[in-house]
MIFI-643165 format. One line per 10 residues: their letters; for each residue x, y, z of C-alpha. Coordinates in nm, 3 decimals. Each point is the difference from the previous one (the first is absolute). Layout:
! residues N
a> X,Y,Z  ...;
! end
This chain:
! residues 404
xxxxxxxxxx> 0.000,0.000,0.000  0.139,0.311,-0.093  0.084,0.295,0.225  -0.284,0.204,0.095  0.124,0.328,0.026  0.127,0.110,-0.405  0.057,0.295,-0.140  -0.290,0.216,-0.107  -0.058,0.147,-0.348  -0.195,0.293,-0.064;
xxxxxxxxxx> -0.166,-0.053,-0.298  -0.176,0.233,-0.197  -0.170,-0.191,-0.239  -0.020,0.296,-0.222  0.162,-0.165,-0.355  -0.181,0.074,-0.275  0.189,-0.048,-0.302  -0.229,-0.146,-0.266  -0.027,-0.350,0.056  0.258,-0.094,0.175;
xxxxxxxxxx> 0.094,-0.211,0.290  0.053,0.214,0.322  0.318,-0.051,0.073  0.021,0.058,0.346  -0.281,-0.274,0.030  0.204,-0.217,-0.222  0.326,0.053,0.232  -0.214,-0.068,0.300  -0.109,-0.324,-0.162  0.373,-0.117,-0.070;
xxxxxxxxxx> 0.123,0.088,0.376  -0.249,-0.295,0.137  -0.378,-0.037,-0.010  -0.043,0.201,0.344  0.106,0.337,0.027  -0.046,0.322,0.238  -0.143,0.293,-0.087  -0.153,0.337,0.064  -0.256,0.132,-0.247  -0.097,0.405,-0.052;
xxxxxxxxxx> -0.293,-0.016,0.218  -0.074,-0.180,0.331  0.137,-0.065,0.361  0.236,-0.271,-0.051  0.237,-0.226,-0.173  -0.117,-0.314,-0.172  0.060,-0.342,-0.161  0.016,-0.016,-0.367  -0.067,-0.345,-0.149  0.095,-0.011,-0.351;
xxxxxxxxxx> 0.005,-0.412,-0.066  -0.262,-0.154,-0.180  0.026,-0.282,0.280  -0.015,0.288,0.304  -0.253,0.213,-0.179  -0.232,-0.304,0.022  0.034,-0.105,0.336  -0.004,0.359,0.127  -0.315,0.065,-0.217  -0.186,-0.364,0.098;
xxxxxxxxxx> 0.150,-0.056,0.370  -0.291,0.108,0.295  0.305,0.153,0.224  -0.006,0.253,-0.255  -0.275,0.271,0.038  -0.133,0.279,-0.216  -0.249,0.091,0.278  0.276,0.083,0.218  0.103,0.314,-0.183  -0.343,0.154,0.039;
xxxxxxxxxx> 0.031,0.359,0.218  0.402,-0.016,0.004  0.226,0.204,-0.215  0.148,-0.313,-0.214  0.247,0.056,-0.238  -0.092,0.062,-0.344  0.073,0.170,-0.337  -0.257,0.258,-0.001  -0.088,0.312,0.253  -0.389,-0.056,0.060;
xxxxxxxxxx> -0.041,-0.414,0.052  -0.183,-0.125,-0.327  -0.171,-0.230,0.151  -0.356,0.022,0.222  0.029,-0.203,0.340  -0.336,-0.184,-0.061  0.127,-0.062,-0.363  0.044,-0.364,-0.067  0.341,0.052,-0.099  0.123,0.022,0.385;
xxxxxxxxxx> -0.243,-0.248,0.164  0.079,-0.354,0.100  -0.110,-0.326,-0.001  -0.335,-0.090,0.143  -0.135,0.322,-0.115  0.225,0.019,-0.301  -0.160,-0.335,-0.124  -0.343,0.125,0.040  0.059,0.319,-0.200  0.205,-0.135,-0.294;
xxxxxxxxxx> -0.255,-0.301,0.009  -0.328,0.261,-0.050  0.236,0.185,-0.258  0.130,-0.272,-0.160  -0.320,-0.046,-0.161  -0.032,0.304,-0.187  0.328,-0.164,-0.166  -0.047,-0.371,-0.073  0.141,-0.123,-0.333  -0.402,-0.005,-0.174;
xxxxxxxxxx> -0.071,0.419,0.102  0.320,0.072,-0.129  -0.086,-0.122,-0.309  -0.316,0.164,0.017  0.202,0.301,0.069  0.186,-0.026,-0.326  -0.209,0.145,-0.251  -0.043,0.322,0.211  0.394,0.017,0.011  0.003,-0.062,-0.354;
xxxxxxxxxx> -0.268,0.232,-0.072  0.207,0.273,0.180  0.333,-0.082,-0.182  -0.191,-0.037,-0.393  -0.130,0.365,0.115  0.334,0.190,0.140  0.186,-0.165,-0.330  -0.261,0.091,-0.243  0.028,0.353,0.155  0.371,0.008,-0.015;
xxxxxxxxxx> -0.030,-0.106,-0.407  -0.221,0.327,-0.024  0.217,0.172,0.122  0.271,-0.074,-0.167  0.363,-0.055,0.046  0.190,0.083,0.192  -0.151,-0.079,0.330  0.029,-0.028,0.393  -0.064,-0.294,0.103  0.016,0.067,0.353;
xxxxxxxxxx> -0.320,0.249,-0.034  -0.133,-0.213,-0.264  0.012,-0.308,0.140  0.179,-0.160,0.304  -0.173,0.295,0.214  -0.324,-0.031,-0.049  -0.051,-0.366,-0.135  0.054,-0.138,0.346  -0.159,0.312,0.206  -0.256,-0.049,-0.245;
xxxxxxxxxx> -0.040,-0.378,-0.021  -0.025,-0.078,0.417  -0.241,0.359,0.019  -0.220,-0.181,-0.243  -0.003,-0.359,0.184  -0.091,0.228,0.339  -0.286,0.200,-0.215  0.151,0.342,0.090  -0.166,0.285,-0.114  0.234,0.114,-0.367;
xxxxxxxxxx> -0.089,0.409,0.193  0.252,-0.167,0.274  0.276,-0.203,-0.162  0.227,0.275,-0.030  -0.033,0.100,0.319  0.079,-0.343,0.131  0.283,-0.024,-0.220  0.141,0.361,0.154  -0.027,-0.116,0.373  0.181,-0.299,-0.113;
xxxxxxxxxx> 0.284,0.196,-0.135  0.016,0.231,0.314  0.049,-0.357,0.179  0.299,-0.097,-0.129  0.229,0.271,0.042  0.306,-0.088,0.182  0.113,0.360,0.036  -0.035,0.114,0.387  -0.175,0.366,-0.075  -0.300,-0.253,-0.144;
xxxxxxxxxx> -0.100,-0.183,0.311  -0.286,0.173,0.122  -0.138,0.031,-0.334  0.063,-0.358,-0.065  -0.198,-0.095,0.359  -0.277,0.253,-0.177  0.004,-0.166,-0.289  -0.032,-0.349,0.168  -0.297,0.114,0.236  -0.218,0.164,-0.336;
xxxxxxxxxx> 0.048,-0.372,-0.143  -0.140,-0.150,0.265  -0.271,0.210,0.064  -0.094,-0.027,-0.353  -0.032,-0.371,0.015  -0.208,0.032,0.313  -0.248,0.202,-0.175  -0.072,-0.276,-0.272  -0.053,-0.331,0.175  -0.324,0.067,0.190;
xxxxxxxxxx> -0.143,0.068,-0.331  0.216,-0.328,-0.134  -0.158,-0.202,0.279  -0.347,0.075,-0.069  0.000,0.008,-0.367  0.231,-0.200,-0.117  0.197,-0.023,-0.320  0.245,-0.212,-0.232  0.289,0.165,0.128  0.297,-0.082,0.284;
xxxxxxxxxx> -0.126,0.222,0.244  -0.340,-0.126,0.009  0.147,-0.365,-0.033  0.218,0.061,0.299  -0.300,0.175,0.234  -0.241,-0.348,-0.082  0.286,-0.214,0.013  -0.067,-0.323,0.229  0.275,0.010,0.280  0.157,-0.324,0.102;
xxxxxxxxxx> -0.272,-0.199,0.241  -0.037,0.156,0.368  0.222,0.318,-0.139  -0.218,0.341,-0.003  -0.037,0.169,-0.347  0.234,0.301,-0.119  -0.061,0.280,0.185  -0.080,0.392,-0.176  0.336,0.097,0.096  0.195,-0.321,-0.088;
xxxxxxxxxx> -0.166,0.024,-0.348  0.098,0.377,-0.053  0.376,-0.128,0.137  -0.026,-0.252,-0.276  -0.109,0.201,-0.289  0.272,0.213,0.079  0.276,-0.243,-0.015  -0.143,-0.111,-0.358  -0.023,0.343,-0.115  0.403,0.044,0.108;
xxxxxxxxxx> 0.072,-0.353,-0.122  -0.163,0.064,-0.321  0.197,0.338,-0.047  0.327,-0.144,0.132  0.106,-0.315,-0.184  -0.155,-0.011,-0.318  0.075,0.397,-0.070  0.334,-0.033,0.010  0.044,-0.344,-0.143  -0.188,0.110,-0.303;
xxxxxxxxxx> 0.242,0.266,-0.123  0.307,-0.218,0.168  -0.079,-0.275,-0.266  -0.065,0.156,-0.288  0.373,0.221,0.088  0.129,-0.321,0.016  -0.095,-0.157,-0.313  0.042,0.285,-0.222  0.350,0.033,0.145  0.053,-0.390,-0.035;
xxxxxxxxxx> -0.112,-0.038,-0.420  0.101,-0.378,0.017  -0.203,-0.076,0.342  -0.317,0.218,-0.182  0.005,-0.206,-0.345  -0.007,-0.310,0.208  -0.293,0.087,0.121  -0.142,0.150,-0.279  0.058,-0.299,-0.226  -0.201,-0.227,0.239;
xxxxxxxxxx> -0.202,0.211,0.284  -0.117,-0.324,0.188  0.357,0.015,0.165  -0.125,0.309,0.153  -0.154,-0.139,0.291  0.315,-0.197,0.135  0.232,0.285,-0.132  -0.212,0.240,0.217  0.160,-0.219,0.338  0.298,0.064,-0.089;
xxxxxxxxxx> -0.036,0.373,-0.108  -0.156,0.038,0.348  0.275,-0.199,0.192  0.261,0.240,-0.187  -0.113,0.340,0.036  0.018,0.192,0.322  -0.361,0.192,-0.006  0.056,0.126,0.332  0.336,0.212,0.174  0.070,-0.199,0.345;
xxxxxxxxxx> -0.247,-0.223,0.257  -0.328,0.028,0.084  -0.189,-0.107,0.317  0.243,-0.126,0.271  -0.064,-0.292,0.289  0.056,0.029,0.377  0.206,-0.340,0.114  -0.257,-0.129,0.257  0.282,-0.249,0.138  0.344,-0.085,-0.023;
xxxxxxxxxx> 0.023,-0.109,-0.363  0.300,-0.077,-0.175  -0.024,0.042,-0.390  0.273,-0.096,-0.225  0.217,-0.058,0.285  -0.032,0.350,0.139  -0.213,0.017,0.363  -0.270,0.272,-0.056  -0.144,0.060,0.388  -0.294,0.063,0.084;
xxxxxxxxxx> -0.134,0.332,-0.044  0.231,0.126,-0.261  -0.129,0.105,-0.350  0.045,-0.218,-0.299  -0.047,0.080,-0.366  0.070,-0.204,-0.265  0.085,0.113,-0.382  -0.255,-0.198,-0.298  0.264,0.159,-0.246  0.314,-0.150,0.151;
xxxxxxxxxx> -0.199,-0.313,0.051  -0.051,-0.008,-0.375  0.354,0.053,-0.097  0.114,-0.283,0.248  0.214,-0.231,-0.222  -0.135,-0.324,0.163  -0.307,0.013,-0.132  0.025,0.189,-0.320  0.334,-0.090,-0.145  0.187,0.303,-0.196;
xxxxxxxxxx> -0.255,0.222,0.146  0.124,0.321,-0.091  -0.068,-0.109,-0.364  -0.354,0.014,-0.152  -0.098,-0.330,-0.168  -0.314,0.046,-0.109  0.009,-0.352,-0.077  0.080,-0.133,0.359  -0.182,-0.227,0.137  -0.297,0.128,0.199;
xxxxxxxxxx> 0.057,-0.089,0.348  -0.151,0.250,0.338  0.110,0.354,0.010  -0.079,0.255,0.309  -0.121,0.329,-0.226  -0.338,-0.099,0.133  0.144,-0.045,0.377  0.014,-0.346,0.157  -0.217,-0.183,0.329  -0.275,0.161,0.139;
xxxxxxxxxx> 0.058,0.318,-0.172  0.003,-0.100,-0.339  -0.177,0.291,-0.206  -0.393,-0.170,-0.051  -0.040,0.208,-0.327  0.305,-0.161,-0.190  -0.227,-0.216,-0.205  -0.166,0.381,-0.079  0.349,0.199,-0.069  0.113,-0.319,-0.208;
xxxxxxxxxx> -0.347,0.070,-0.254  0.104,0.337,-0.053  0.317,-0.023,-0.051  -0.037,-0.273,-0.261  -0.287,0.182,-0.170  0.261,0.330,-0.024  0.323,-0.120,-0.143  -0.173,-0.261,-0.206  -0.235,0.307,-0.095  0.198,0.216,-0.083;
xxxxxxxxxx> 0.297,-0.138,-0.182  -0.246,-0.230,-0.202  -0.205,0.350,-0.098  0.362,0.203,-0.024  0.200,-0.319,-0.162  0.299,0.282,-0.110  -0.001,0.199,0.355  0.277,0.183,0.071  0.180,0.222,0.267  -0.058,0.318,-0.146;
xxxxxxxxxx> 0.296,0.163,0.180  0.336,-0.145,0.142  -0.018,-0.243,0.278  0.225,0.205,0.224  -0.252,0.284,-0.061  -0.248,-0.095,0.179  -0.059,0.118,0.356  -0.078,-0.276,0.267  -0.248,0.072,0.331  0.229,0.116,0.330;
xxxxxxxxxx> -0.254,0.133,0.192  -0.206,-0.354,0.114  0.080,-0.343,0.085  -0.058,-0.139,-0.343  0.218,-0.008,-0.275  -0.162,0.076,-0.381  0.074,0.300,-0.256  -0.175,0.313,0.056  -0.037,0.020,-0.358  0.054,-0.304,-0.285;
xxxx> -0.039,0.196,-0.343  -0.059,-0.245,-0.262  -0.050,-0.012,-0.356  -0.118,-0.243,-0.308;
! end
């Protein structure tokens, strides 16, 4: 077991340098799979897990807890903590089990497919507008903005008067600068309230769509039903899921394979690959700058031969985890004919984001979309031209001028 006092790093997490791998992470990684660190915000040091092996014990091991950081000042990448404390994301098994089980089935594999044709309805209708248009074109405001905003507002029935001021309140959310955290905890509070006001309305009357699915779910026998303030919590965490993965992976993909011309005739000489070459586009790219949620050790737990005691923060690193060469040989490469084996884009144990099946859909129905409607896309200005987001926790181009 290895010494339990080690240096600690201060780590930024601030690269943002197209789409490359943080180095800092990737030095981290090499020094051992258990490292220090202090983060920007928060009132202590922490863990940082970075093997695939640790991130999945950490992530699936009870003496972990997510609960445990609720009301403390944890360590974390951003000013204003992103998260609500009744959100799903920081609540633990039994009552973890009972939420993701009620939301889990606005998300089974058959309403997902019923959910396709909307998503494809709302791709065929940003690309038809972009061919309008005419080159050259943003794609970022034309299309891996507002498809998913769009998309997950239209499978929770929201108002079209409102979408853009959901998708502003998200923005203000994810701002990692420190002169944004009030306006970020504003932000966070108008979502919620916003929620709130729909589901009595949902309950009564309802509809086709996931919030009235999740307010008349069944809840696991003897378990009580969601309540109005759990479902609010939970529409709010789709709405930031919805505008957090798939909006940057949109543009992040389609930079890649315009900037990889042998990868992007690969695909589009035979665009059934695309599903299995999507895995490994999402194992490869880093969407996000840094961690996310961390863990409070609830015992003396040792992890990759390190002994993590009890009370001490813990986060672990899903992009690290995906780089580990022991489970995805060469993986600095991208093989977009690798065999598909489990990546940790999506997170890993009881976290593991419900609407993957969802941001999957869309981003299949966008790249295949797009490049099959655009089949001689183009940057339309020099790679190292365009300007990459430093202001949030993702990672995507501010801009992605194209032309055909």
């Amino acid at each position: 077991m290895s010494s339990h006092d080690p240096a600690v790093l201060d780590c930024p997490f601030d690269f943002a340098d197209a789409l490359e791998f943080d180095p800092s992470l990737a030095s981290l990684a090499r020094r051992g799979p258990v490292s220090r660190i202090r983060l920007p915000y928060g009132e202590a040091e922490a863990w940082l897990v970075t093997s695939f092996a640790g991130v999945r014990q950490v992530t699936c091991d009870p003496r972990f807890s997510r609960a445990a950081i609720i009301g403390r000042d944890y360590p974390r990448m951003t000013p204003e903590p992103i998260v609500s404390p009744e959100s799903i994301n920081v609540t633990d098994p039994p009552r973890v089990t009972r939420l993701r089980q009620v939301a889990a089935q606005a998300f089974t594999r058959e309403r997902v497919a019923e959910m396709r044709p909307a998503v494809d309805g709302v791709v065929a209708g940003l690309l038809s507008a972009v061919a309008e248009a005419g080159p050259p074109a943003d794609l970022v405001t034309r299309l891996s903005v507002p498809l998913p905003h769009l998309t997950i507002c239209e499978l929770l029935a929201v108002p079209e008067a409102d979408r853009e001021q959901l998708r502003a309140y998200t923005m203000r959310l994810l701002a990692t600068s420190p002169e944004a955290r009030q306006d970020a905890a504003d932000a966070k509070a108008d979502l919620r309230a916003y929620f709130a006001g729909l589901i009595p309305d949902r309950r009564r009357t309802p509809g086709r769509d996931l919030l009235s699915a999740m307010a008349t779910a069944q809840p696991p026998s003897g378990e009580e039903p969601l309540s109005d303030d759990e479902l609010a919590v939970m529409a709010v965490t789709l709405i930031l899921s919805g505008n957090d993965t798939a909006t940057c992976q949109i543009s992040n993909i389609v930079y890649l394979l315009l900037t990889r011309p042998e990868e992007r005739a690969k695909l589009a000489g035979d665009p059934g690959r695309f599903p299995d070459a999507l895995e490994e586009l999402l194992r490869f790219i880093p969407f996000r700058k840094g961690v996310g949620i961390p863990r409070i050790a609830l015992a003396d737990t040792e992890v990759e031969g390190t002994l993590i005691r009890a009370g001490e923060y813990v986060h672990v690193s899903y992009l690290a985890a995906n780089r580990d060469p022991v489970v995805f040989p060469d993986p600095d490469t991208l093989d977009l004919e690798r065999p598909v084996r489990p990546h940790m884009t999506f997170g890993w144990g009881g976290h593991h984001c419900l609407a993957a099946p969802l941001a999957r859909a869309e981003l299949e129905s966008a790249v295949t979309g797009l490049l099959t409607r655009f089949p001689r896309l183009r940057l339309a200005v020099a790679p190292e031209e365009i300007e990459w987001d430093t202001e949030t926790i993702r990672r995507f181009p501010l801009r992605l001028p194209v032309t055909w």
